[in-house]
N, C-alpha and C positions, 0 to 999 in steps of 0.2 A: 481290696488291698488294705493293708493293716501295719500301723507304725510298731517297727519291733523294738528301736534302741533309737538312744540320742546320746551324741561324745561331742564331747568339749574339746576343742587343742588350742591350745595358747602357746601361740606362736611369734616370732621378732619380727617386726622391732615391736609391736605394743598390740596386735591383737586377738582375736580370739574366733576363732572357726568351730562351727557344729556342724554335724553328719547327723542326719538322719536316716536310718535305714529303713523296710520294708521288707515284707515277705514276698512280694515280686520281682524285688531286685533290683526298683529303683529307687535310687539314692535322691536325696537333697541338700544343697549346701546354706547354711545362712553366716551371719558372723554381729555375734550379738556381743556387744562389748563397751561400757565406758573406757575412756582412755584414764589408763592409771587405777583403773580397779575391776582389770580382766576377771582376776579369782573370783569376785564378788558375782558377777553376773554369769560365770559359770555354775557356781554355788545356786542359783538363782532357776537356771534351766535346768539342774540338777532335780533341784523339787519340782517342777512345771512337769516334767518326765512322766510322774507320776501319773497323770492326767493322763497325757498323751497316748503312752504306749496301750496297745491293741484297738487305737480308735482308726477310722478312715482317712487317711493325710488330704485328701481335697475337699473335707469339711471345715476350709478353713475360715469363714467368717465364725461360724457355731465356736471351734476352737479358740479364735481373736476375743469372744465376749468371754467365753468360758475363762480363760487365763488373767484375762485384765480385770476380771468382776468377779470371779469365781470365787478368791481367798480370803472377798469381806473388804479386806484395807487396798486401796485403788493407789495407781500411780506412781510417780517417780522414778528417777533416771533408772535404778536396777531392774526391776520389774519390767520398765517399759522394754529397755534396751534388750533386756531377754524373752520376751515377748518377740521383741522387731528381727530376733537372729532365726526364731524357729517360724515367723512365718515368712523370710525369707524364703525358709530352706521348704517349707509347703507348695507354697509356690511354683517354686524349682520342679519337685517331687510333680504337680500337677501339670505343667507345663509337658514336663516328657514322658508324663502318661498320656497326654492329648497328640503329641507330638507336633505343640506350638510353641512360638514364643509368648512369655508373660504377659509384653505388652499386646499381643491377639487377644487374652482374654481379660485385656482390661479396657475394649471395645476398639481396636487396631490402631497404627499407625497415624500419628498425624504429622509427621516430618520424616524424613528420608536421616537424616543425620544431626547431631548433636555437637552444639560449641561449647569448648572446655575452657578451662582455663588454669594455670601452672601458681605454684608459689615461690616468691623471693622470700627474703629476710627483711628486715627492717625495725625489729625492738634490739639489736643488737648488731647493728649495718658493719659493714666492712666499705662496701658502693653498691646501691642498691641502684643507681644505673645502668652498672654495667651488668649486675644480673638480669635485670628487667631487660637490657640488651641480646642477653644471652639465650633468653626464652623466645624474645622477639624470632631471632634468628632460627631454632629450634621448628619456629610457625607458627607459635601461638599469638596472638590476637588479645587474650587479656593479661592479666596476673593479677595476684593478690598480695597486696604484702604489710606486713604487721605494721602500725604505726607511730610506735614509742616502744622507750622502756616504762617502769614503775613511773608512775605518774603520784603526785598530792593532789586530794583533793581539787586545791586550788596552785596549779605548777605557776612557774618563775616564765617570766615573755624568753626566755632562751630555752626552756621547754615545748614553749608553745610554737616559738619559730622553726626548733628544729624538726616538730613533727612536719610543716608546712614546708619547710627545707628537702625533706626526704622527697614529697610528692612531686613537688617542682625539678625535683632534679631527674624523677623518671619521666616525667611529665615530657622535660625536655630531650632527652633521651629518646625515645620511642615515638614522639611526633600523636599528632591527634588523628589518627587511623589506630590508634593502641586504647585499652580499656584498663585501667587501673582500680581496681578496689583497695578498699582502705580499711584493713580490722583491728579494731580497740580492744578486743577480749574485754570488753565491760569496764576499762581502766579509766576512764572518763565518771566524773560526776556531771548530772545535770549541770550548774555553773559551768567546769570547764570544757563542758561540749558546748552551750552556746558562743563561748570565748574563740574554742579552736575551730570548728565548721566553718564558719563565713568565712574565713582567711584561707579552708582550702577550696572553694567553689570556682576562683582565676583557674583552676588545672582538672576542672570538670569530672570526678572521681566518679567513677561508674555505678560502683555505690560505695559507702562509709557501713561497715557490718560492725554489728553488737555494741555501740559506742555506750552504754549503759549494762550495768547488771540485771540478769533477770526477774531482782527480787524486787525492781523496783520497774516493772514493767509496765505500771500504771503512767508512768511520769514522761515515758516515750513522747508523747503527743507535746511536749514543751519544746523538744529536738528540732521533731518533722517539721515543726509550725516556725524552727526558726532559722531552715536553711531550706535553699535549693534543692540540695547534695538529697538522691536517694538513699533512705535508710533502709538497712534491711540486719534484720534480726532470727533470731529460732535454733541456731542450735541449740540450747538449754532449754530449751519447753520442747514439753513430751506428750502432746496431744492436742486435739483441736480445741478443746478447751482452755489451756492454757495459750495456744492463738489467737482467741477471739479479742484478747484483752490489748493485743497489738493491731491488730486487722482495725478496731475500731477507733486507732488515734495517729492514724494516716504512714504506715510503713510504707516503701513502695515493693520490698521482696523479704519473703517469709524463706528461712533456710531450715526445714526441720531436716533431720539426717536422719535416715532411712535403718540406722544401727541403733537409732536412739528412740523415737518416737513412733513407737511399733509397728514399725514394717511399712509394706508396702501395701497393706490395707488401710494404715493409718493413713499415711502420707498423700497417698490418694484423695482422702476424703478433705485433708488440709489443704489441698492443692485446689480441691473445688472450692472450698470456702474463700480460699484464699482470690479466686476466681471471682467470685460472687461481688469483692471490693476491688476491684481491679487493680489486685495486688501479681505480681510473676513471683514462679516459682522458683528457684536457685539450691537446690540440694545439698545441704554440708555434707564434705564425704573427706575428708584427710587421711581416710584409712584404708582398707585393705581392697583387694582383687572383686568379691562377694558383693562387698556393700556398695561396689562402683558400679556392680552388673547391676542389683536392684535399684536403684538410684538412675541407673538408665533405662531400664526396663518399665518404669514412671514415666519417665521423661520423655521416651517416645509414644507414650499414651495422652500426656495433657497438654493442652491447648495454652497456656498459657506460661509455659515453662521458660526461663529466659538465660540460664546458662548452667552446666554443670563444674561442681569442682572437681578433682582428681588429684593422688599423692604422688606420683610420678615424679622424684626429685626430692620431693618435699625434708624439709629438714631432720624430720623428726622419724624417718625411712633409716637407722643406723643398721645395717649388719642383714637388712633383708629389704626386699622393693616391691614395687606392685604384682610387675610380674612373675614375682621368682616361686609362684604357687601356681604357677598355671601351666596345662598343656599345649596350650598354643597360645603366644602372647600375642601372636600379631591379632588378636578381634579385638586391643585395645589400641588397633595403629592408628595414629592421630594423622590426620592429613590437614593442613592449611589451619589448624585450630581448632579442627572438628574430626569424632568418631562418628562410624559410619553405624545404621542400621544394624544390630544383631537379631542375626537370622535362626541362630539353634535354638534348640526347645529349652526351654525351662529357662533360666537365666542367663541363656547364651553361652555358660564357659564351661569350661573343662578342670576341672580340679586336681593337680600334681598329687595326688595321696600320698603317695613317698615320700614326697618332699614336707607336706604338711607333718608328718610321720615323722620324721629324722631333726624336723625343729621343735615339734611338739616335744622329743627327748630333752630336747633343752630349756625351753620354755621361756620366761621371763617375769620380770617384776617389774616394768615397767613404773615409773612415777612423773609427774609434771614436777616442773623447778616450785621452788616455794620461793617469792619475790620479796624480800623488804625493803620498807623504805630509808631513809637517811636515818630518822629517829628510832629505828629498829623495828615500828610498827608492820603488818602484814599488810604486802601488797598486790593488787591483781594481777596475774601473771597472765 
């Protein structure tokens, strides 16, 4: 079997699908994509193609070094993310040429089903307990939900109280049978995260994600060492190297995204390391149909995996949804807070080609908000 073609469709609300075809006839799907710079990482597998086409699609470890080492200069969100969508779709391709699932050959099943969890709002609330009510009701068991707007540095105690204001108010809302996480998108300085942590620890947050920026990755270990609150970090690092530097100053969940942090060969190996500290795995996935199937398709393989996310709802879904790419939605049907087992080959789904077809005509440009602060400075959004 021999790779003939790889096509990119950038599709709404914000991501990006590859096809990989074959001279047997079977197909692979992946979905390799930064948010807010689809083009780029199409551009990206665009040249990777090169490589690719008329080599064997289940020589995919040989391929994973080849692509990530192969062009000299290593690394970084584009490269990586376009790397993680084509061996997604390898994967896929090798799975229903076996006529197994993923997680079979990534040494079978260690759970029957997987807990998910929904996102609220909350850098820009309206009542963020009665959404956290509304997901409750829904069946889900956790949520996620953003924890400020633009933050200084150093914010005012009527900033600080109202991030602690949000949690306590779902907090009370949903009762302690409910799991709450808390994400900073990196808005937090060292200082104001030892300030605001202790004060949300009364309302027991499931965990507190990204409360620092990546680049200062080192500095984590001042956080872990000054709250309760599980930290957990990863979607902005793209590889196990770029994890070790977290793993070793006390996270308790690593979130690499499975679109970002090259596939599902990567993710894997971070998942064991991540193992190794007796850190759990948590998958960032806020995006498409693909990247939820390989993101579970892990998840039923590691031992040490502790929740998935999923965009279902999600805010930033405008004008198209999880499932509206798929042939059959119901193998993402959430029961009591958890999907079950997928059972089909390759990544378990089924791909609407039409439908990806008829959005792809339309396509998108997708961009994140650019946040400032009071003094016009940029701020973390």
């Amino acid at each position: 079997m021999k790779i003939t073609a790889l096509t990119t469709y950038l599709v709404a609300p914000r991501w990006c699908f590859l096809r990989i075809d074959t001279d047997e006839g079977i197909t692979g799907w992946g979905e390799p994509v930064i948010e807010g710079r689809a083009h780029t990482v199409a551009a990206a597998v665009d040249e990777l193609a090169d490589y690719l086409v008329g080599k064997d699609p289940m020589s995919i470890e040989a391929h994973w070094q080849v692509l990530t080492k192969g062009g000299f200069y290593r690394g970084g969100p584009i490269l990586s993310s376009a790397v993680a969508g084509i061996d997604q779709a390898l994967w896929d391709i090798t799975g229903k040429a076996l006529g197994v699932p993923v997680w079979q050959l990534l040494g079978g099943a260690v759970r029957d089903r997987i807990r998910v969890y929904s996102w609220i709002g909350g850098d820009r609330p309206d009542d963020v307990a009665q959404a956290a009510l509304e997901r409750q009701e829904q069946g889900f068991t956790a949520i996620k939900m953003n924890a400020s707007a633009e933050l200084d540095p150093i914010d005012t105690p009527r900033a600080t109280t109202g991030i602690v204001d949000r949690v306590a108010a779902v907090r009370a809302a949903t009762g302690d049978d409910f799991d709450i996480a808390v994400d900073f998108h990196g808005r937090l300085s060292v200082a104001m995260a030892r300030r605001v942590l202790p004060l949300l620890e009364p309302y027991l947050p499931f965990f507190v994600e990204e409360p620092l920026v990546p680049e200062v990755s080192d500095r984590i270990g001042e956080i872990t060492s000054a709250t309760s609150i599980p930290i957990a970090t990863g979607e902005r690092l793209f590889s196990r190297w770029d994890f070790r530097t977290v793993l070793d100053r006390g996270v308790a969940v690593v979130q690499p995204d499975l679109s970002h942090a090259g596939g599902i060969s990567e993710v894997r190996r971070i998942a064991a390391l991540a193992e190794s500290r007796d850190v759990a795995l948590a998958p960032h996935c806020p995006l498409g149909p693909i990247a939820l199937a390989a993101s579970l398709q892990v998840g039923f393989a590691t031992p040490n995996l502790l929740i998935q996310e999923q965009s279902l709802g999600i805010h930033y879904n405008t004008g198209s949804d999880l499932l509206d790419y798929l042939v059959d939605r119901t193998v993402f049907a959430y029961r009591d807070g958890y999907v079950d087992l997928l059972r089909r080959p390759g990544l378990g789904i089924d791909i609407d080609e039409n439908a990806v077809a008829r959005a792809a005509e339309r396509g998108h440009r997708w961009r994140n908000p650019i946040w400032q602060r009071k003094d016009g400075s940029f701020a973390e959004w």
